[in-house]
MARGU-352066 format. One record per residue (C-alpha): residue number from 1; x, y, z. Coordinates in pm, whole numbers, m for minus. Layout:
  pos       x       y       z
  NUM       X       Y       Z
...
# end
This chain:
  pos       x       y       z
    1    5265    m344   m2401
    2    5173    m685   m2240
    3    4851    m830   m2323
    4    4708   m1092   m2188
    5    4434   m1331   m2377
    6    4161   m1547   m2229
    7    3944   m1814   m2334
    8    3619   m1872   m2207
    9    3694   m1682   m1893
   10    3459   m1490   m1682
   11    3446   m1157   m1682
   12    3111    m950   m1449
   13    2837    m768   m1653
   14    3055    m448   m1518
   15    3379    m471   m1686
   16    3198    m588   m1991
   17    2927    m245   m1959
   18    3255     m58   m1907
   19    3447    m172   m2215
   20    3138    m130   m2399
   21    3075     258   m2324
   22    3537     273   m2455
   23    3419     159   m2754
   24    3127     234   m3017
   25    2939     m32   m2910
   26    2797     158   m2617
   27    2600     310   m2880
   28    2432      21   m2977
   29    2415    m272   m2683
   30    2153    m273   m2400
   31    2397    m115   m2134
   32    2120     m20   m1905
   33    2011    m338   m1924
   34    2208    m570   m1658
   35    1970    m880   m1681
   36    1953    m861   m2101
   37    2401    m789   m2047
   38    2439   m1072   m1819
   39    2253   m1285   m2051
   40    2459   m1273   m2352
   41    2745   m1340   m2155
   42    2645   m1635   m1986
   43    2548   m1747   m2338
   44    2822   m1705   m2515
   45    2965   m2033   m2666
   46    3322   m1824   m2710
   47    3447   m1602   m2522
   48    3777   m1440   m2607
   49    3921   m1120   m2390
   50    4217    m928   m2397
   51    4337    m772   m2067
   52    4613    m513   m1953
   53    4724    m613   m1613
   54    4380    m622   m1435
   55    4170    m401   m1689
   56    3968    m541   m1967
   57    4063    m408   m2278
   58    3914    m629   m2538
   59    3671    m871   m2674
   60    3541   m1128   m2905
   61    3185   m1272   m2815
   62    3020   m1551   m3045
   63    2783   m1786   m3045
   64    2842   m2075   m3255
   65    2756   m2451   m3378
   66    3119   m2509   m3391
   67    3147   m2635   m3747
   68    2920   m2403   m4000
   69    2854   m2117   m3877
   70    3008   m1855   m3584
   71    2852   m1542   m3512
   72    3058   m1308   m3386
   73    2842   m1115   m3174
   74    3053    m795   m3040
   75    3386    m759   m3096
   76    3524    m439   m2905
   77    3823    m309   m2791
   78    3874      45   m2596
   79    3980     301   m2782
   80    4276     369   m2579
   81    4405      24   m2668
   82    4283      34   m3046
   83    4553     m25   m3383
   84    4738    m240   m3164
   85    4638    m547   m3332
   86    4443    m686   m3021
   87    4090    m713   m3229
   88    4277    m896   m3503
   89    4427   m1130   m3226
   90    4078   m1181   m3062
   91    3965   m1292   m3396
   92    4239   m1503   m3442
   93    4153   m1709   m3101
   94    3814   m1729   m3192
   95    3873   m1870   m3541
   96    4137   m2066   m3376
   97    3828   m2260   m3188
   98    3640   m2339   m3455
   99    3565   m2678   m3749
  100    3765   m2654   m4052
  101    3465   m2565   m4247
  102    3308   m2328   m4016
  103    3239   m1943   m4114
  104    3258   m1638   m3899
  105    2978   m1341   m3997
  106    2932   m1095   m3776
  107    2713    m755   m3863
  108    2957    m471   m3834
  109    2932    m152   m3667
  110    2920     145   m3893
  111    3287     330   m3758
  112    3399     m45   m3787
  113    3266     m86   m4184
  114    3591     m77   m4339
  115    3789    m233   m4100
  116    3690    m649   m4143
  117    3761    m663   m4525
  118    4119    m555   m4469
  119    4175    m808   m4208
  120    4061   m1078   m4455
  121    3636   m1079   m4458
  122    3417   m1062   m4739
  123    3151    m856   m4806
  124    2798   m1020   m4782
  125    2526    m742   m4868
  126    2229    m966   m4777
  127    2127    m975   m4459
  128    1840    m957   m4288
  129    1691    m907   m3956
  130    1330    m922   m3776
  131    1346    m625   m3458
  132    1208    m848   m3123
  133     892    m589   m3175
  134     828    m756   m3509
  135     694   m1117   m3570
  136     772   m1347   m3862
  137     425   m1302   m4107
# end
């Protein structure tokens, strides 16, 4: 199968709500929420996708200083598409972009828990985060 990767190109709040709802991460992004989608797309600092032919199959999404510290935001590919090695070549492209000394964490999606260690990640049980209901005390 022929995939194709891009960097930094653009892809419409669409085929990035579509990919979404192939994946788990339907579950747990703001899909009915095209202004809060389009947002962290135009935001991105990298954006890595995987496409076969015309269709968006995969991708990495990270926002990033560049030389500490990379979040990788979502990193999705549709099921039809997944144990093909195209999420560990996303992650590849991303890192590829990156400072010597600069770390990728990413929170990972509970189907996806076992997946980032054996690809080469390490475990990190503390972390925290504040709900945009809540407010720092």
């Amino acid at each position: 199968m022929n995939i194709e990767y891009k960097l930094n190109s653009p892809i419409n709040v669409m085929q990035f709500i579509e990919l979404l709802n192939k994946c788990t991460l339907g579950e747990r992004r703001p899909i009915d929420d095209i202004d809060c989608i389009e947002g962290m797309l135009t935001h991105a600092d990298i954006t890595v996708t995987a496409w076969h032919r015309d269709k968006l199959v995969g991708i990495a999404r990270s926002v990033t200083d560049f030389n500490y510290a990379c979040y990788l935001s979502d990193l999705a590919v549709d099921e039809a598409y997944q144990n093909l090695g195209i999420g560990k070549h996303l992650q590849q492209i991303t890192q590829d972009q990156l400072g010597p000394k600069c770390n990728i964490i990413l929170l990972a999606a509970p189907q996806a828990a076992d997946y980032y260690g054996h690809v080469g990640f390490s475990h990190h049980p503390r972390c925290w985060t504040l709900a945009p209901d809540q407010k720092v005390k």
